[in-house]
N, C-alpha and C positions, 0 to 999 in steps of 0.2 A: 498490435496496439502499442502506440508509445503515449507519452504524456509523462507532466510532470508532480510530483509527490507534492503536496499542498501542505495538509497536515497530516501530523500521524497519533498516533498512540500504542498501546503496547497489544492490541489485539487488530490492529489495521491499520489504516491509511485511505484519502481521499487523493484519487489523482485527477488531474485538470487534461481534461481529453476529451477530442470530439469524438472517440472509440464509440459507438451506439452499441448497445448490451437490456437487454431484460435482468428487473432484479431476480435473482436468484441463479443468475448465469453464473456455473462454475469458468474458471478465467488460471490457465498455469502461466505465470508472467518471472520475469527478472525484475530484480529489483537492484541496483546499480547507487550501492552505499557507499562514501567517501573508504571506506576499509576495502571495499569489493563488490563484487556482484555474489547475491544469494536467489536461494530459488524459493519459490513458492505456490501455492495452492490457495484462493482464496475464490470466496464467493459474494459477488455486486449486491451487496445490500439497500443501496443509493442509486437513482441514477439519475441526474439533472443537471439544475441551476443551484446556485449558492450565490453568496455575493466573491465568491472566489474565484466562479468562475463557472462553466460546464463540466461536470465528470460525473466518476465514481468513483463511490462509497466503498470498500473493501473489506470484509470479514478473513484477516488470512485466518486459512482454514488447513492446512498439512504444511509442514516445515521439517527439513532434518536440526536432528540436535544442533547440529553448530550453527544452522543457517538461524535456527532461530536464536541462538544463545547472540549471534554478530546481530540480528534485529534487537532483540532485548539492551546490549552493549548501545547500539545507536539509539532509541528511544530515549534510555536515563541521560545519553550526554544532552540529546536536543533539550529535555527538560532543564536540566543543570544551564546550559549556554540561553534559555530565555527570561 
């Protein structure tokens, strides 16, 4: 699956993908942050149309410590820079 990070927040992200998925599909994806790439475990809670676009909804669901601590670090700046 590729596609692109739309919006986020501090428990997930919606990404803009024509990827096809049933909700509650578990999904281990990269996520490819201005700092790096982190890894994760999340589960489709979405999956459609928006006015953003087609995707999915994403519940990240398992993170190691610092993958999640480098998500956390990215979420408060995107908040800070809108």
């Amino acid at each position: 699956m590729s596609g692109q990070a739309i919006h986020c927040n501090a428990h997930g992200l919606f990404i803009a993908t024509l990827y096809d998925a049933d909700v509650g599909f578990v999904l281990d994806f990269t996520i490819v942050l201005p700092t790096g790439a982190i890894s994760a475990t999340g589960i489709a809670r979405f999956v459609g149309f928006t006015p953003a676009g087609r995707g999915l909804g994403i519940e990240l669901h398992v993170m190691d410590t610092g993958d999640r601590q480098c998500w956390h670090t990215h979420y408060v700046r995107t908040l800070r820079a809108a």
